[in-house]
N, C-alpha and C positions, 0 to 999 in steps of 0.2 A: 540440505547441503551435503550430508555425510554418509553416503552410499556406501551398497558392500560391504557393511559392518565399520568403515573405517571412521575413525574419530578427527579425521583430516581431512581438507582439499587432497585429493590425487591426481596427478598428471593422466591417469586414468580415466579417472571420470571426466574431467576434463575433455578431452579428446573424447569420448564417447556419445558425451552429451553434443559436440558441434558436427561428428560422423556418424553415427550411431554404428561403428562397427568400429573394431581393431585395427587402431594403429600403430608402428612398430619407426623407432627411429633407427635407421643405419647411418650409422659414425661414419665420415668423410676425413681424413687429409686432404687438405685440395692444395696443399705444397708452398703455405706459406712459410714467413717465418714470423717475426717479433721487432718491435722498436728497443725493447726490451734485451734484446737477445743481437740483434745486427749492430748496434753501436749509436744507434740513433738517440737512444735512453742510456744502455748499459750494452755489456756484453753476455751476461752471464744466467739473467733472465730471472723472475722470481723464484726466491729461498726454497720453495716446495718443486717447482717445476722441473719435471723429468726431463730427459731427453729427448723424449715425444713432442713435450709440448703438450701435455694432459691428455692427447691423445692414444693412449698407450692401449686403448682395443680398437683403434682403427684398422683396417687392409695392408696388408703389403703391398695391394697390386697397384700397379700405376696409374691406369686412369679413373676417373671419377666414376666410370659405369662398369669397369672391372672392378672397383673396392665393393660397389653397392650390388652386381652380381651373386658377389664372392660370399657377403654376409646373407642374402637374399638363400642363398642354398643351407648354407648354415643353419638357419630359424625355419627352411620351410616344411622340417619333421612334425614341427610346434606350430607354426600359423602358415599354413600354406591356401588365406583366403585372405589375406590383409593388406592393406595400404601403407603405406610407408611418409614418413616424414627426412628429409635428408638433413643429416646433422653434421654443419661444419664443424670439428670438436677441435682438430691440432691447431695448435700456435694462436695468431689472430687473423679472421678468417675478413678483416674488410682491409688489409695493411697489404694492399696493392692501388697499381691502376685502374679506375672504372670500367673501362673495357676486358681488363683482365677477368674482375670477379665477374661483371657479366657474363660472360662466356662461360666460366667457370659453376655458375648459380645457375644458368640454362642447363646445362649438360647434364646438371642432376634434375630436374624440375622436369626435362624432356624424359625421364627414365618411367615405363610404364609403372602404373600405380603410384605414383608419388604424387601427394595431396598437399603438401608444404613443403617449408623453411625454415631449419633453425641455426644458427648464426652467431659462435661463439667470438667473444670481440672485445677490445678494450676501450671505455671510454674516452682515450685519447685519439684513437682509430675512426672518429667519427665525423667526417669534415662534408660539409655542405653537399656537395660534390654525387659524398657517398652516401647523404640522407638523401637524398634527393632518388638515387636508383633502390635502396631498399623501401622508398614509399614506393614507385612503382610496382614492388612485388608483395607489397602488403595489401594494394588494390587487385593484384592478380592472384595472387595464394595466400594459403594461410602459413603466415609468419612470424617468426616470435627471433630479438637478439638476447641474448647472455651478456653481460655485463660481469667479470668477476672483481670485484668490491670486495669481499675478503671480510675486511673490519671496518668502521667507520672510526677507530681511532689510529691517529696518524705517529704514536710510536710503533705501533704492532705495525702501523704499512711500510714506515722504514725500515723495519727488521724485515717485513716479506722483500724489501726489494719492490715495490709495487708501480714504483715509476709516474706517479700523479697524484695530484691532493683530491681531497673527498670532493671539494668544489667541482672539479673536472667532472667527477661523475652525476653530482649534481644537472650540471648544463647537459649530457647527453639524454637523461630520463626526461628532463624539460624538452629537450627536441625528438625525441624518440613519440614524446607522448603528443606533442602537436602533433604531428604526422600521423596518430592512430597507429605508431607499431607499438606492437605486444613488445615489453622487457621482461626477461629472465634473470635474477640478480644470482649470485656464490656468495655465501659466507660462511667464512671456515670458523669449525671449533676447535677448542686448546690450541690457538696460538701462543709459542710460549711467553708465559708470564701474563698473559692474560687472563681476568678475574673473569666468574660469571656473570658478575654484576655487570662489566661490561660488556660482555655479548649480548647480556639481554638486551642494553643500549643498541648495539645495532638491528637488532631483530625490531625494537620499538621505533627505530630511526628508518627502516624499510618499508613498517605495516603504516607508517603512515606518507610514503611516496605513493606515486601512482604507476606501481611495479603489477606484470598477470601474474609472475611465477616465482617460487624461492627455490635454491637447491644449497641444503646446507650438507656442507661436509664434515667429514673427522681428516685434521689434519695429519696425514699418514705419511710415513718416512720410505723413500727410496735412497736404494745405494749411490746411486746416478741421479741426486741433487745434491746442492749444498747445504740443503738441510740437512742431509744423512752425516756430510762431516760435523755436522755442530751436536747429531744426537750420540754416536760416535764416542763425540770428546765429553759424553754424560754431563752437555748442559742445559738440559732440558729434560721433564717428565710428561709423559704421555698418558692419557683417559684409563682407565679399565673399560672393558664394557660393559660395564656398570655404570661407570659415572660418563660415559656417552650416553646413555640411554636415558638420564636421569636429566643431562643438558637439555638435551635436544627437545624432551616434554616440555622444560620448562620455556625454552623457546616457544617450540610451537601454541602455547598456550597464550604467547604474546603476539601471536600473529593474527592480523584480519586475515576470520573466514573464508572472503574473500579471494585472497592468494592462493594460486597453483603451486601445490609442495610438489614439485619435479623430481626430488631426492632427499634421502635422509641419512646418506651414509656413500663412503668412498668405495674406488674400486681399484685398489693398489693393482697394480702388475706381479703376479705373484713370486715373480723371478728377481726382481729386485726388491721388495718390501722388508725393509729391517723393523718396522714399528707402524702400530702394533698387528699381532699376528693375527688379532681377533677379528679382524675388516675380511678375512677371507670367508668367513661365513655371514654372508649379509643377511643370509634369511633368518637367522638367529637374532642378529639385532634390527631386522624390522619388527619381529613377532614380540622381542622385549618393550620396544616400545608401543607395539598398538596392547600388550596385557598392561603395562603402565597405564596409559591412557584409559583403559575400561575399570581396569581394576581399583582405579581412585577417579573413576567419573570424568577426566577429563575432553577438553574439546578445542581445537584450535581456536584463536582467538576469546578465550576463557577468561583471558588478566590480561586483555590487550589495553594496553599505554600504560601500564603497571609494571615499574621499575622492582618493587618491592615484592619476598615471596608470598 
């Protein structure tokens, strides 16, 4: 299971094993917005969420095939033999009309070398309608939705702002996974006032859904959320990278095998990041975690259903 030295499922191997060549995701804006954010939920949007809309390395340019151009020149120093996955990233990428994202989801799919679908989205975003046309493209391409879930306890998703009960995302992974689409779940760490104890809860509350992929974050502060006013007014403390490094093992240690780890750390916008500064070298804290992991024998899913250390 654990290629390339690495002591984890990687979105890597993953992809490599179903291509057997390099594949490379280019981040999309396709110009939604949020229920969360237009007044349908809230106005304001979750507690973390930037400006963007987490999609804060997306294009500027306007259309779907000028964004994916644009990065396409960017990476082709570094893979200029590779296929591509198109990654809907800002806002929520299924919170239109069906017609809309269709159109919208062709135009990248139409884009030479592009081999899939990835499709960031909220479980409340997911209505018949719209199951119905992402099975269609989960029988045409290879496709996978994101789900961000965050926490599975429901004072931390009040403080995020998160805008629906665990239930809600419940029923999406039950009908996600009828349908045979791949899910992507997000769950952030140091939400404030959150124990380890219970992150590990949601990490053991995920390994045993029927989820392909995790991507856990560190939850990292911009100036331009509302979370930045709250770190701000010094009421909350943040990780070292240390003790990210030391969470995130112990997670993944709770995780089925199984699962595709898609990510193991944030990627602030460096222009606004007030906390912490350490997320700007990510290769530093992937290398602290895979010397963790070797250097005390670890292996993903190691003390999976194991609450205790």
């Amino acid at each position: 299971m654990y290629l390339n030295h690495k002591t984890y499922y990687t979105l890597n191997q993953a992809l490599k094993e179903e291509f057997g060549e390099k594949i490379i995701k280019l981040s999309i804006d396709g110009g939604f917005t949020c229920p969360n954010r237009d007044g349908t939920i809230a106005k304001r949007g979750c507690l973390f969420c930037s400006e963007k809309g987490s999609g804060d390395f997306t294009s500027c340019a306007d259309s779907i095939t000028e964004q994916m151009e644009q990065q396409i020149s960017l990476l082709s120093n570094k893979w200029n033999n590779a296929k591509y996955i198109a990654y809907f990233q800002s806002f929520t990428n299924t919170y239109a009309d069906v017609k809309e994202l269709k159109k919208k989801y062709d135009e990248a799919l139409d884009f030479p070398d592009v081999v899939g679908l990835a499709i960031a989205t909220r479980p409340d975003c997911l209505s018949e309608e719209i199951l119905d046309l992402l099975e269609s493209y989960s029988k045409q391409t290879f496709l996978w939705i994101e789900l961000g879930l965050q926490t599975i306890h429901e004072k931390s998703a009040v403080l995020l702002r998160r805008g629906y009960p665990l239930s809600t995302f419940d029923d999406a992974i039950k009908n996600l996974h009828e349908r045979n689409i791949r899910t992507v779940v997000h769950m952030i760490l140091n939400i404030p006032y959150e124990t380890q104890q219970q992150m590990r809860e949601t990490a053991i509350y995920l390994s045993k859904k029927t989820i392909w992929g995790l991507k856990i974050h560190m939850l990292y502060v911009s100036s331009d959320s509302d979370l930045g006013k709250l770190y701000q007014q010094n009421t909350f403390p943040v990780f070292s990278r240390e003790e990210y490094i030391d969470s995130v093992v112990d997670i993944l240690c709770r995780i089925s095998p199984n699962i595709v780890i898609h990510r193991l750390t944030g990627d602030g916008d460096k222009a606004t990041l007030l906390a912490p500064h350490w997320i700007r070298d990510k290769r530093s804290v992937l290398n602290g975690i895979d010397k963790k992991m070797r250097s005390e024998k670890l292996l993903q899913g190691l003390l999976e259903h194991q609450l205790c250390p």
